[in-house]
C-alpha positions as CSV (number, residue, x, y, z in Angstrom):
1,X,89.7,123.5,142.6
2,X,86.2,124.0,142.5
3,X,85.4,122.7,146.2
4,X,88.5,124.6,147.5
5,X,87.0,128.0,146.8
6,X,83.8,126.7,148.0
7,X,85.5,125.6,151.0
8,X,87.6,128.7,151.7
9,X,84.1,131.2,151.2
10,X,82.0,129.4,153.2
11,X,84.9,129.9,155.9
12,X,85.0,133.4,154.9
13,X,81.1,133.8,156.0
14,X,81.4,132.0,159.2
15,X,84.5,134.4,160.5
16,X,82.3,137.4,159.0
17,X,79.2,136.4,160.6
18,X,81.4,135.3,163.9
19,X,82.5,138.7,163.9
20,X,79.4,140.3,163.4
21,X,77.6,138.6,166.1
22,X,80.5,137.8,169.0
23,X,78.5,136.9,172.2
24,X,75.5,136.1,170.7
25,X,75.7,132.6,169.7
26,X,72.4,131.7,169.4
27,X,70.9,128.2,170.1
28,X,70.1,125.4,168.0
29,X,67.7,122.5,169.0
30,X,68.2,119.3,167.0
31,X,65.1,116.2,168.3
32,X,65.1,113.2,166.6
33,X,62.4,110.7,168.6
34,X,63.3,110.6,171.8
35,X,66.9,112.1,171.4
36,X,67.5,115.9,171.6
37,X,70.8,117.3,170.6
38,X,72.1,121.3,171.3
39,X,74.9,123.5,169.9
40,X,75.3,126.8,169.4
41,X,75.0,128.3,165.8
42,X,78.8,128.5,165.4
43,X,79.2,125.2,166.3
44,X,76.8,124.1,163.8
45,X,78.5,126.2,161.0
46,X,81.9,124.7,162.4
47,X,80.1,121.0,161.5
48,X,78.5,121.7,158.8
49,X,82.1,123.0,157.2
50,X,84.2,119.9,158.8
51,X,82.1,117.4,157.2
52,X,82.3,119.1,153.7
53,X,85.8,119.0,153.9
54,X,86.2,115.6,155.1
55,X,83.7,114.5,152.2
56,X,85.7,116.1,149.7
57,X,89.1,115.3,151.3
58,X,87.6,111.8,151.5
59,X,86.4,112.0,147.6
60,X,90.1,113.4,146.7
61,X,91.2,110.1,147.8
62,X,89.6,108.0,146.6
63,X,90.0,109.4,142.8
64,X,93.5,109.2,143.7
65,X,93.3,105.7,144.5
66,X,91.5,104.8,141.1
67,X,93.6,107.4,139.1
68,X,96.8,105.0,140.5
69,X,95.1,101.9,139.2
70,X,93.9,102.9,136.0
71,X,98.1,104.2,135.5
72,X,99.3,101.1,136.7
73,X,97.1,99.3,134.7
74,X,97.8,101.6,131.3
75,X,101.5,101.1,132.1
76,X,101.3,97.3,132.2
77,X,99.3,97.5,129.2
78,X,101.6,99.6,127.4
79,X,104.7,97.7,128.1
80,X,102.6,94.3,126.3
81,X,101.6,96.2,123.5
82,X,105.6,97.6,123.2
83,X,106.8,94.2,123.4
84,X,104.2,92.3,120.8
85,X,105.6,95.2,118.7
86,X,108.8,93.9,118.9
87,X,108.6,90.2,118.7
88,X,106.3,91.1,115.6
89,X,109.2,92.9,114.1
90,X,111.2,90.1,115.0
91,X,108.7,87.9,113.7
92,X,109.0,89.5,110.4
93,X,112.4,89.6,110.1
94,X,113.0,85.9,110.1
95,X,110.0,85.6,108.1
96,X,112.1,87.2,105.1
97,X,115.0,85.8,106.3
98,X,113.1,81.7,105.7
99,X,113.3,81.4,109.4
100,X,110.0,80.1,109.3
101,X,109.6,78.6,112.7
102,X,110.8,81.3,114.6
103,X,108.9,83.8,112.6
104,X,105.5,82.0,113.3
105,X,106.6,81.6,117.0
106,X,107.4,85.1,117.6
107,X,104.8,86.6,115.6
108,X,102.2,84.4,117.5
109,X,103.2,84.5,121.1
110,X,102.1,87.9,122.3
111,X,99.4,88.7,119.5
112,X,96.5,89.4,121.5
113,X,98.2,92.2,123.0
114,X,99.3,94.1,119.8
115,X,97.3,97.0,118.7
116,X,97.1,94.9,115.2
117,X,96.5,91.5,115.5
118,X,96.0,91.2,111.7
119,X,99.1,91.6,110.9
120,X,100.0,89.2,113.6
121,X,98.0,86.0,112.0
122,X,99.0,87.5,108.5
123,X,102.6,86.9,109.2
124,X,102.1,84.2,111.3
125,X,100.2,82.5,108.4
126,X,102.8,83.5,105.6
127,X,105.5,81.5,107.6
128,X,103.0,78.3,108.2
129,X,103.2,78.1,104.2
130,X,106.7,78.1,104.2
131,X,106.6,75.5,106.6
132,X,104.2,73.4,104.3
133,X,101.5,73.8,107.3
134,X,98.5,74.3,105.2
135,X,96.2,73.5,108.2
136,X,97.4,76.2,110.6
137,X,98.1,78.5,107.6
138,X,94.7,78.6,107.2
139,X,93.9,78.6,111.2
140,X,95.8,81.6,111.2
141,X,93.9,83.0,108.5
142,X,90.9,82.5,110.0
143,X,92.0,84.5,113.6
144,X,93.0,87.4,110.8
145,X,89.6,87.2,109.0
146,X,87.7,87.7,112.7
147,X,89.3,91.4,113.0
148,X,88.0,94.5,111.5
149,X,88.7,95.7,108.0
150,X,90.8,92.4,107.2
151,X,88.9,91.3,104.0
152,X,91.1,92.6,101.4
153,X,94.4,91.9,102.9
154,X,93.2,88.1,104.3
155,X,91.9,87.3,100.5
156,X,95.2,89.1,98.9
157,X,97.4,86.4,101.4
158,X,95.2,83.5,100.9
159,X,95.3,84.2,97.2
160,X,99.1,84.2,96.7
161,X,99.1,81.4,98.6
162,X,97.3,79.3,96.4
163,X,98.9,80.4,93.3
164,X,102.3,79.5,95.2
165,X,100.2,76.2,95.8
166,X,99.6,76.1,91.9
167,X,96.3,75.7,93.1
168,X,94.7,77.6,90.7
169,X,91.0,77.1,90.5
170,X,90.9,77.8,94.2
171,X,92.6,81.0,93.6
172,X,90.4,81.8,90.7
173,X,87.5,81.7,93.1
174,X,89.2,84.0,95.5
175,X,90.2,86.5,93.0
176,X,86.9,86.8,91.3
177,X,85.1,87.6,94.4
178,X,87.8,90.2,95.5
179,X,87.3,91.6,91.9
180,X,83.9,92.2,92.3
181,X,84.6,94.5,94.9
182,X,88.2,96.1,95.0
183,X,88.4,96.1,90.8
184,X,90.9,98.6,90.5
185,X,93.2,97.3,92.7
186,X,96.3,96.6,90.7
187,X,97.5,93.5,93.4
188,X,94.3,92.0,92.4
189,X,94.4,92.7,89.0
190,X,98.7,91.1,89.0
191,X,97.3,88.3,90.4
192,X,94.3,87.8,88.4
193,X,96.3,88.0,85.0
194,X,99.0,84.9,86.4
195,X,95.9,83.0,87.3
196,X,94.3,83.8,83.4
197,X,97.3,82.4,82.0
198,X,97.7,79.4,84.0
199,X,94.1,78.5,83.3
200,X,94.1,79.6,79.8
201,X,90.9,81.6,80.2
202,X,92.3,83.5,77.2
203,X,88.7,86.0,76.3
204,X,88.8,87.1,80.3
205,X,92.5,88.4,80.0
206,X,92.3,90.1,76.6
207,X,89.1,92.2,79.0
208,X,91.8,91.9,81.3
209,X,94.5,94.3,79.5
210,X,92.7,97.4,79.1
211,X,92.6,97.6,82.7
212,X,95.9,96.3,83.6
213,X,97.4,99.1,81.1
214,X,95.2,101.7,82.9
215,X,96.5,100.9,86.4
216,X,100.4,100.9,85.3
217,X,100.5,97.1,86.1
218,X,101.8,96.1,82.4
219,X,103.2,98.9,79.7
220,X,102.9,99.7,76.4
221,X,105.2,97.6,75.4
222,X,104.1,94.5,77.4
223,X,100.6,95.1,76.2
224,X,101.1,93.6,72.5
225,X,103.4,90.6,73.8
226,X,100.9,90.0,76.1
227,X,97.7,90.6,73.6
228,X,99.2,88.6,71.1
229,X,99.8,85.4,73.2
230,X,96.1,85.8,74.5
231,X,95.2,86.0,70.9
232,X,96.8,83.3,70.0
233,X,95.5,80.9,72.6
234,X,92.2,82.2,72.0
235,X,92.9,80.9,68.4
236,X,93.8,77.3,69.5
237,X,90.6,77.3,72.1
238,X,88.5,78.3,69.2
239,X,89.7,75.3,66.7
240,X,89.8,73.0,69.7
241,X,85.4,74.1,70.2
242,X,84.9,74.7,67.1
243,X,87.3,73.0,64.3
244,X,88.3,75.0,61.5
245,X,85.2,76.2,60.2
246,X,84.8,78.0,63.7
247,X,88.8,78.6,63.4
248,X,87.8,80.3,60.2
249,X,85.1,82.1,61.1
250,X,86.8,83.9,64.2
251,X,90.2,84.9,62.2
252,X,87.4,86.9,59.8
253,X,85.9,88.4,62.6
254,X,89.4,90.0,64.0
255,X,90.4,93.3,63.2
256,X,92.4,93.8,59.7
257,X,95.4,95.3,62.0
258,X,95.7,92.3,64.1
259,X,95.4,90.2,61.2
260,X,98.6,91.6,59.9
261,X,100.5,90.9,62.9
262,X,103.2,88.0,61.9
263,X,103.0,86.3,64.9
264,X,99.5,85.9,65.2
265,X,99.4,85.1,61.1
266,X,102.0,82.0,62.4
267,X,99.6,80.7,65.0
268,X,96.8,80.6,62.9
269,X,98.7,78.8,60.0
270,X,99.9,76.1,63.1
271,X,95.8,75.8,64.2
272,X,94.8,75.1,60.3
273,X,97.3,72.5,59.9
274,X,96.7,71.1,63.5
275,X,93.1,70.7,61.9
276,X,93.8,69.3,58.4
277,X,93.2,72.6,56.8
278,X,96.1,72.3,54.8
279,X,95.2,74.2,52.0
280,X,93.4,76.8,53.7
281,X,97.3,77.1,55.5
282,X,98.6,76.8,52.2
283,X,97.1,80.1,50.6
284,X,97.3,81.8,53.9
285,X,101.4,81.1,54.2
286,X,101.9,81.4,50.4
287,X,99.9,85.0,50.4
288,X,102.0,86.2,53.8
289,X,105.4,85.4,52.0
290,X,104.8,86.9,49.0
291,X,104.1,90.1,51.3
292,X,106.8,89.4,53.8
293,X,109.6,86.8,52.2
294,X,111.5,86.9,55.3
295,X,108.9,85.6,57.4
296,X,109.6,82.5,60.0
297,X,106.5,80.8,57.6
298,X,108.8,79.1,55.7
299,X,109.2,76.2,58.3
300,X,105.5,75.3,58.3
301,X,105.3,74.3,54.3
302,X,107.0,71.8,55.2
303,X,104.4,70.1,57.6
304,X,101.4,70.9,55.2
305,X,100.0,67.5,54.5
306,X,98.6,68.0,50.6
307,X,97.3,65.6,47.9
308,X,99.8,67.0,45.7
309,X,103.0,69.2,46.3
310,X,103.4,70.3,43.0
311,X,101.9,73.8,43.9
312,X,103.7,74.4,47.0
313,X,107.0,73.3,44.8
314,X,106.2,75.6,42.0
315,X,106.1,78.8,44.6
316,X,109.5,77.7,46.4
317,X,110.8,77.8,43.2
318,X,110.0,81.2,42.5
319,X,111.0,82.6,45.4
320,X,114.4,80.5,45.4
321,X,114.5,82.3,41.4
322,X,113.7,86.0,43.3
323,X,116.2,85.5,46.2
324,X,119.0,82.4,45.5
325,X,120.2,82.9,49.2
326,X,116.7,82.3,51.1
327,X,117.9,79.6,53.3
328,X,114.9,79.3,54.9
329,X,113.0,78.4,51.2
330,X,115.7,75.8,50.5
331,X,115.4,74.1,53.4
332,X,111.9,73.7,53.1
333,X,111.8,73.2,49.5
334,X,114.6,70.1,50.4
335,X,112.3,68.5,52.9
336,X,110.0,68.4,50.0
337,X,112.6,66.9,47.8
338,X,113.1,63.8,50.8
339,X,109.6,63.4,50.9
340,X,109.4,62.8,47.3
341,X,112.5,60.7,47.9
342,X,114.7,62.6,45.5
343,X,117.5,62.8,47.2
344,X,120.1,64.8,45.1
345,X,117.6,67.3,44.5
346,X,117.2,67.6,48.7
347,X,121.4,67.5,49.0
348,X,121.3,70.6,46.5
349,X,119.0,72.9,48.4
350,X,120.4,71.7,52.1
351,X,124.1,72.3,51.0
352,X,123.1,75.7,49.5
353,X,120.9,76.7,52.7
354,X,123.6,75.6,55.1
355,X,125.9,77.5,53.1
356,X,123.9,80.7,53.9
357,X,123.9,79.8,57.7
358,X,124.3,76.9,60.2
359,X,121.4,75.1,61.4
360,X,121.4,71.4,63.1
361,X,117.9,70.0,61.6
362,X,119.5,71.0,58.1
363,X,122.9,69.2,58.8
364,X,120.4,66.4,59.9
365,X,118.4,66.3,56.7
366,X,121.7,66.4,54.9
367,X,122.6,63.2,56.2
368,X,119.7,61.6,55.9
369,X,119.8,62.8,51.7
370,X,123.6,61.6,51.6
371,X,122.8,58.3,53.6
372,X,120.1,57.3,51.2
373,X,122.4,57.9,47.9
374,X,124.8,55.4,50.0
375,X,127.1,58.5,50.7
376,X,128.3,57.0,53.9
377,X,131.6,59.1,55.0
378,X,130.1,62.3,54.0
379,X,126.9,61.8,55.7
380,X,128.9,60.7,59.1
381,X,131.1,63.9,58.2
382,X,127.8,66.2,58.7
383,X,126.5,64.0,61.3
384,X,129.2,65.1,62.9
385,X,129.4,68.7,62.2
386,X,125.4,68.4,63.8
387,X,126.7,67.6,67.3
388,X,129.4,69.6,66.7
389,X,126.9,72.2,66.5
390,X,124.8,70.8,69.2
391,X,127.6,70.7,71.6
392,X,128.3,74.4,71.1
393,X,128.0,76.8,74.2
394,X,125.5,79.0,73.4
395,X,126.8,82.6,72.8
């Protein structure tokens, strides 16, 4: 536009100065070396405007020439990136359809044109693990590590792969590293509470659940389940390390609250017995009942392993004189009986727990108690009555 005006004043001039001076041209004298050239001053201005116009007609042309390319070029360009798009979506589709194959092919075949190859190579990788490709699934995550800003979703995919793989040491080492850097993102945090079970790393998750609480990933209520099953295998890593002095010396060192839980009271009693501390089970089950008589300890007297049962005999008895319709005391007083081998004394306390409710291990004792006082029939009778029970469709 520029070079238009200029174009139409400078012609402006010349027909002003034309005017102005009409039959008196002037001369001009142009010598170059041996070669003189003359015009008149009108025909010089008549040049001098002719070339501009030519150079900037010829200038015009040229941009038009390279503003054709550069569309024809964009357009091309355009119309790749608009279909990688769509084989991508494609691509996806039959990912989450399984269509593994035709995911990875579609995904893959026009990725160097999309505007995001990483998700290209993430996809493209996802359905190389379905195929059971670990050698391109990891090829593919390679091409997806070499693009910018792809750390954190590369490491996310390689990381669910490899807990998919059960391959959980590996992931582990992935997970820690993201952790470092990205530690309140909640996929990382998911993902590093699976892997903290599978390897029992117990101390790490209970740090773990603070955070996991914080970020919405688990809720209140899935915080104690969770705690308590930490807690708990915390309790058998301890004994395994320490044996059941160290056993000992880490239930002290818990907090009185969590010392009350039942649960938690259970898996201690199993660890103690696990490591011949029978009687240090022993106090701990017989002071827990006397506080909570319903309690599932009952079941665990019967495993204790002591020099003499008189003691834990003596306290059934009581409770049995407290509540005659504890089933779970007379079942566990009657395993004492077998032991002791006096069988009537067992058939007493089975009949009277299984008369409270059913259970199979009690019908079994039963028969076993009836079989040794040569009670044949009526043993196969509650033999019987066991499968009977065993063959029941759960409710």
């Amino acid at each position: 536009m520029f070079r238009l005006i200029f174009l139409f004043v400078v012609l402006g001039l010349g027909l002003f100065v034309g005017t102005q001076y009409s039959g008196q041209q002037g001369y001009v004298l142009v010598s170059i070396a041996d070669k003189t050239l003359e015009m008149s001053v009108t025909t010089l201005v008549i040049f001098i405007i002719a070339t501009l116009a030519a150079l900037f007609g010829l200038e015009y042309l040229i941009k038009k020439i390279f503003y054709a390319s550069s569309a024809t070029w964009n357009y091309f360009s355009v119309r790749k990136m608009r279909r990688s798009r769509r084989y991508t979506n494609e691509g996806i589709i039959k990912l989450l359809e399984g269509d593994f194959k035709q995911a990875e092919k579609k995904v893959t075949r026009w990725a160097n044109h999309h505007d995001m190859p990483l998700l290209c190579y993430l996809v493209a990788s996802e359905a190389a693990q379905g195929l059971g490709d670990k050698k391109q699934r990891d090829r593919y995550l390679e091409l997806a590590a070499q693009q910018d800003n792809s750390q954190l979703a590369v490491e996310l995919t390689r990381a669910k792969q490899q807990i998919r793989d059960a391959d959980y040491n590996a992931a582990f080492d992935t997970l820690s590293t993201l952790n470092s850097q990205y530690s309140n993102n909640s996929i990382v945090l998911n993902l590093l509470k699976q892997v903290y079970i599978e390897l029992k790393l117990w101390q790490p998750l209970l740090d773990l659940i603070p955070k996991l609480v914080k970020n919405n990933i688990i809720t209140t209520e899935e915080q104690q389940p969770l705690m308590l099953r930490a807690q708990c295998g915390l309790l058998h890593e301890v004994a395994e390390q320490s044996g059941s002095e160290g056993l000992i010396a880490h239930w002290n060192s818990l907090p009185r609250k969590m010392k009350s839980d039942l649960e938690l009271i259970n898996c201690f009693a199993e660890q103690l017995i696990a490591r011949q501390a029978d009687n240090e089970a022993f106090t701990l089950i017989k002071e827990t009942l006397s506080k909570h008589p319903n309690s599932d300890l009952y079941r665990l007297i019967p495993e204790l392993k002591l020099a003499d049962t008189h003691p834990v005999i003596t306290f059934l008895q009581s409770v049995l004189r407290k509540d005659a319709n504890n089933a779970a005391a007379h079942s566990a007083l009657a395993q004492l009986y077998l032991r002791n081998d006096k069988w009537q004394d067992a058939q007493h306390h089975l009949e009277k727990a299984l008369s409270v409710r059913s259970s199979v291990p009690d019908y079994s004792y039963l028969a076993i108690a009836l079989e040794k006082q040569n009670l044949t029939n009526a043993a196969h009778e509650v033999s019987k009555k066991a499968l009977t029970l065993i063959n029941e469709p759960a409710a």
